[in-house]
C-alpha positions in Angstrom: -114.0 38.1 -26.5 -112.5 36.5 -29.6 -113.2 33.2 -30.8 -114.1 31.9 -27.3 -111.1 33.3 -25.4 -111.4 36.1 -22.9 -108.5 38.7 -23.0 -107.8 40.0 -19.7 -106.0 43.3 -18.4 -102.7 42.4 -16.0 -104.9 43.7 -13.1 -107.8 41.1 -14.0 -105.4 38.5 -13.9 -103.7 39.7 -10.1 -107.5 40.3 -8.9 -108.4 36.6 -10.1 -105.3 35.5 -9.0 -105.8 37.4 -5.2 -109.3 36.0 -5.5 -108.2 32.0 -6.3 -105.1 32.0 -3.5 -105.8 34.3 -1.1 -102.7 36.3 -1.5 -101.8 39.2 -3.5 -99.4 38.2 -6.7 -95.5 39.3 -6.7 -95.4 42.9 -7.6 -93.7 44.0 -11.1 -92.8 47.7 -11.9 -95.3 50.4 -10.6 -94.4 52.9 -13.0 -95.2 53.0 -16.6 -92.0 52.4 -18.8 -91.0 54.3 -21.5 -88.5 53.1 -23.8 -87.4 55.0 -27.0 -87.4 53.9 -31.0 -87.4 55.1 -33.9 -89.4 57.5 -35.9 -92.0 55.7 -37.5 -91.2 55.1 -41.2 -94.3 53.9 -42.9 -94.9 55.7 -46.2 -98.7 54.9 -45.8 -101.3 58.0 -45.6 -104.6 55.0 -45.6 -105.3 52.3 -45.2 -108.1 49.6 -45.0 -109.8 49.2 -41.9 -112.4 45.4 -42.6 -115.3 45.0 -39.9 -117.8 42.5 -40.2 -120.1 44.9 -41.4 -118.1 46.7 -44.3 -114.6 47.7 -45.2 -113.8 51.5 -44.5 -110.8 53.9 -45.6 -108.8 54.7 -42.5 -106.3 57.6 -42.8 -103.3 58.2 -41.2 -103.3 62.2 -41.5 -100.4 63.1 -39.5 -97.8 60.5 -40.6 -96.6 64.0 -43.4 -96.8 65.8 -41.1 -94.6 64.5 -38.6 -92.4 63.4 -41.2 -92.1 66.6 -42.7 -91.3 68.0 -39.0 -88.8 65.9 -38.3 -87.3 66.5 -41.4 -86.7 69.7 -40.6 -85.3 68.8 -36.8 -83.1 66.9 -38.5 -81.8 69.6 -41.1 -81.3 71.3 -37.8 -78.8 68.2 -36.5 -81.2 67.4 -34.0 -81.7 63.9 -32.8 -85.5 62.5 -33.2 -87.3 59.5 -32.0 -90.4 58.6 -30.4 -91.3 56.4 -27.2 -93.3 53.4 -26.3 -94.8 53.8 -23.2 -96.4 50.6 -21.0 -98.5 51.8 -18.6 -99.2 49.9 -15.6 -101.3 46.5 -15.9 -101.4 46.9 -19.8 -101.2 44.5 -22.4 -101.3 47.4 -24.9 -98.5 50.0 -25.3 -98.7 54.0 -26.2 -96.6 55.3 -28.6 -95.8 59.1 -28.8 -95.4 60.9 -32.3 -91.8 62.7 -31.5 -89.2 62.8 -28.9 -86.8 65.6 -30.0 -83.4 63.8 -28.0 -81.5 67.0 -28.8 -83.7 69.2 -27.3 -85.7 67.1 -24.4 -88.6 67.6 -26.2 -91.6 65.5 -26.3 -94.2 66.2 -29.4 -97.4 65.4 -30.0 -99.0 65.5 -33.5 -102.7 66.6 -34.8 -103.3 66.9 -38.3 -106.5 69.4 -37.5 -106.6 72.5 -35.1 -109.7 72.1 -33.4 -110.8 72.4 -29.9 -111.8 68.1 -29.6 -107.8 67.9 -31.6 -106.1 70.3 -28.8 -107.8 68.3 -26.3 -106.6 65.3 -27.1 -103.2 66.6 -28.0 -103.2 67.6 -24.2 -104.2 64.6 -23.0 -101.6 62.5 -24.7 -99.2 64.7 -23.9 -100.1 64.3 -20.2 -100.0 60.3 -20.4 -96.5 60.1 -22.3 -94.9 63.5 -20.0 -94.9 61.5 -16.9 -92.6 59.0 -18.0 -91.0 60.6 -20.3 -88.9 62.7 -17.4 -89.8 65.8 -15.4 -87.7 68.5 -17.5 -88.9 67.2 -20.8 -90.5 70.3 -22.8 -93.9 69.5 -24.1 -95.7 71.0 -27.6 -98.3 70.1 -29.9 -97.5 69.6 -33.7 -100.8 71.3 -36.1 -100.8 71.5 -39.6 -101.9 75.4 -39.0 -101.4 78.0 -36.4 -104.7 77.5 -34.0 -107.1 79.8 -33.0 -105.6 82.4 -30.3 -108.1 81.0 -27.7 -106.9 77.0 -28.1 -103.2 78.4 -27.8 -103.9 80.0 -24.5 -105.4 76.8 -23.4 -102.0 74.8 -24.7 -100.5 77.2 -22.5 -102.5 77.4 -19.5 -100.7 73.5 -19.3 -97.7 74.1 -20.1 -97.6 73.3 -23.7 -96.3 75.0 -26.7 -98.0 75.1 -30.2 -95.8 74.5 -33.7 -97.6 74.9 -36.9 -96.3 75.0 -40.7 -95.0 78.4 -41.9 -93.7 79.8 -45.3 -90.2 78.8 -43.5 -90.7 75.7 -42.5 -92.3 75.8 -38.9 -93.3 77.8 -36.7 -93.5 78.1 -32.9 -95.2 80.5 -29.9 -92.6 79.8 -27.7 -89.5 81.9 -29.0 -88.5 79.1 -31.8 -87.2 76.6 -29.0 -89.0 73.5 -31.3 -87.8 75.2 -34.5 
């Protein structure tokens, strides 16, 4: 709720509107849609983040990191965006870190290694793969090589791991993302 208004979800509005004339609502796409753009470009690691309460430092930890990675795709002559995804009944879109075109490869970044980090890697992985297409290679980006356990779990989904080297990057699955 903001300043009196009620924001409502697409799925509200169909229930309401099912409710009201007693007849579903035309149907629009039933499959999220992903469309591609370009790598984000804003130079800004923080930022301020005002609540009523107090005014916080917000970071964006993984905006180097992705840069820096792409970087080095694109050394490489590989092609890199990212995608906006709208899912189903949303008002709000997803947006995924990297698309690697060249390759068909999407990328999620995480700035830190650990197990709540891989988690959420996978999850976001999961929610951009499906529209992404079926073939699409999937890894997570870290700023470190994880702990032997977290890449087993990567892998028990399918998912490769690329962390910073001495080189440049490194990858567990025989250099296909570097």
């Amino acid at each position: 709720m903001q300043k009196g208004h009620v924001a409502l979800q697409d799925w509200q509005y169909r229930r309401a509107y099912t409710l009201i004339t007693g007849e579903p609502p035309e149907e629009g796409p039933r499959r999220p849609q992903a469309t591609r753009l370009p790598i984000e470009q804003g130079e800004v690691e923080g930022y301020e983040v005002a609540t009523r309460e107090t005014v916080r430092r917000a970071s964006r930890k993984e905006w180097r990191l992705v840069s820096d990675y792409c970087a080095f795709l694109e050394a490489c002559g590989d092609v890199v965006e990212r995608t906006k995804v709208m899912p189903i009944d949303s008002a709000h879109p997803l947006y995924s870190d990297i698309l690697n075109v060249t390759r068909d490869q999407l990328i999620e970044a995480k700035a830190g290694t650990s197990r709540s980090e891989i988690r959420m890697a996978i999850g976001q992985i999961a929610d951009y793969g499906r529209c992404v297409g079926p073939d699409t290679r999937e890894a997570g980006l870290l700023e470190a090589k994880p702990h032997p356990d977290l890449i087993d779990l990567l892998d028990t989904q399918g998912i490769a791991a690329i962390w910073r080297s001495q080189t440049g990057f490194t990858d567990n699955a025989d250099g296909i993302f570097t």
